[in-house]
C-alpha positions as CSV (number, residue, x, y, z in Angstrom):
1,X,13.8,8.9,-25.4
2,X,16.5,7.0,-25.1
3,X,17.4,4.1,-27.9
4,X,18.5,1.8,-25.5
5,X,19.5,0.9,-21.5
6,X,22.4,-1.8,-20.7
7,X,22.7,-2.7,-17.6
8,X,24.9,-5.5,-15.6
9,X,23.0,-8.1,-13.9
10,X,23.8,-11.0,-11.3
11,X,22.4,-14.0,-11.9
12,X,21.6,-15.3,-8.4
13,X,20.4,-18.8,-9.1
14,X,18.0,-20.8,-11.3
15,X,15.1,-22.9,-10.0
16,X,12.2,-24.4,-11.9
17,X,12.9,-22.4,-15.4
18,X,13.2,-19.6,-13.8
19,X,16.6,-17.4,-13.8
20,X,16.4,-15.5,-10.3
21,X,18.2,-12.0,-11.3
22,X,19.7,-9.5,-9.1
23,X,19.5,-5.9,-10.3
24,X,21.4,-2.7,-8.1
25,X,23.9,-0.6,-7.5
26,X,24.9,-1.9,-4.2
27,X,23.5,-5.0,-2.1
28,X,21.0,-2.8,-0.3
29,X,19.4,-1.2,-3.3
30,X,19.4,-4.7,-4.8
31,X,16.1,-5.8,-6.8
32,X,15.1,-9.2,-7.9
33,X,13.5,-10.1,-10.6
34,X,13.0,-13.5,-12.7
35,X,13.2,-14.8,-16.2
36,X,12.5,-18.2,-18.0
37,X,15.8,-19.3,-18.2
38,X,15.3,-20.2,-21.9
39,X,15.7,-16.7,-22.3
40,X,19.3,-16.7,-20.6
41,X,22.5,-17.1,-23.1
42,X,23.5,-20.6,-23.4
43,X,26.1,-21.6,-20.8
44,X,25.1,-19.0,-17.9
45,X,25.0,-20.0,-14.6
46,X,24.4,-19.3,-10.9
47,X,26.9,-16.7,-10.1
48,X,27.8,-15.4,-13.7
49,X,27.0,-11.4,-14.6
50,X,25.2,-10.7,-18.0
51,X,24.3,-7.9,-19.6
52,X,20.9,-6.7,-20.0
53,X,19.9,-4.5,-22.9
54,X,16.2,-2.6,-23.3
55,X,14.9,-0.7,-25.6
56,X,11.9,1.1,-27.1
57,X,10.4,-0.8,-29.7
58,X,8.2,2.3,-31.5
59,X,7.2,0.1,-34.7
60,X,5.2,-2.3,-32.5
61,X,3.9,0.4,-30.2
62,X,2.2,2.0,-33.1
63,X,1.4,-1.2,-34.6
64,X,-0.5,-2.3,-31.5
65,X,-2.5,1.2,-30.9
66,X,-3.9,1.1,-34.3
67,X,-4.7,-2.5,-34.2
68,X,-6.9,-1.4,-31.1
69,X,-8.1,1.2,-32.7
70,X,-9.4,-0.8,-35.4
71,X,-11.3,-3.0,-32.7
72,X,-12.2,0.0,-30.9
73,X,-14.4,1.1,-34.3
74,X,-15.7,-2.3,-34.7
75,X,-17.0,-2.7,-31.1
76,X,-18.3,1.3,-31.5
77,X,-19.9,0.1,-34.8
């Protein structure tokens, strides 16, 4: 798996918290997508490109299958 994806996206505008993003290769495979804008650097705009970094997080993904595991035994009894 991989440890991390970066990708460039367009921030198309901001409206009512909300960052409106634009994700794509090209203006016709374009995808949109929003964020609070809280979320967004401080200083970015309408118009500015940011990077976007994801990752697997396997610590809490373990974490959270044994926690409902544990509620899964209680329920089960």
């Amino acid at each position: 798996m991989d440890a991390e994806k970066v990708t460039v996206v367009y921030v198309d505008r901001c409206e009512e918290g909300q960052a409106v993003l634009l994700l794509g290769e090209s203006a016709e495979q374009m995808e949109q997508f929003r964020l609070p804008k809280k979320l967004l650097p401080q200083g970015v705009s309408d118009g500015d490109y940011i990077r976007l970094a994801i990752s697997y997080d396997a610590d809490a993904t373990q974490k959270a299958a044994a926690e409902a595991a544990e509620l899964l035994k209680e329920v089960d009894g």
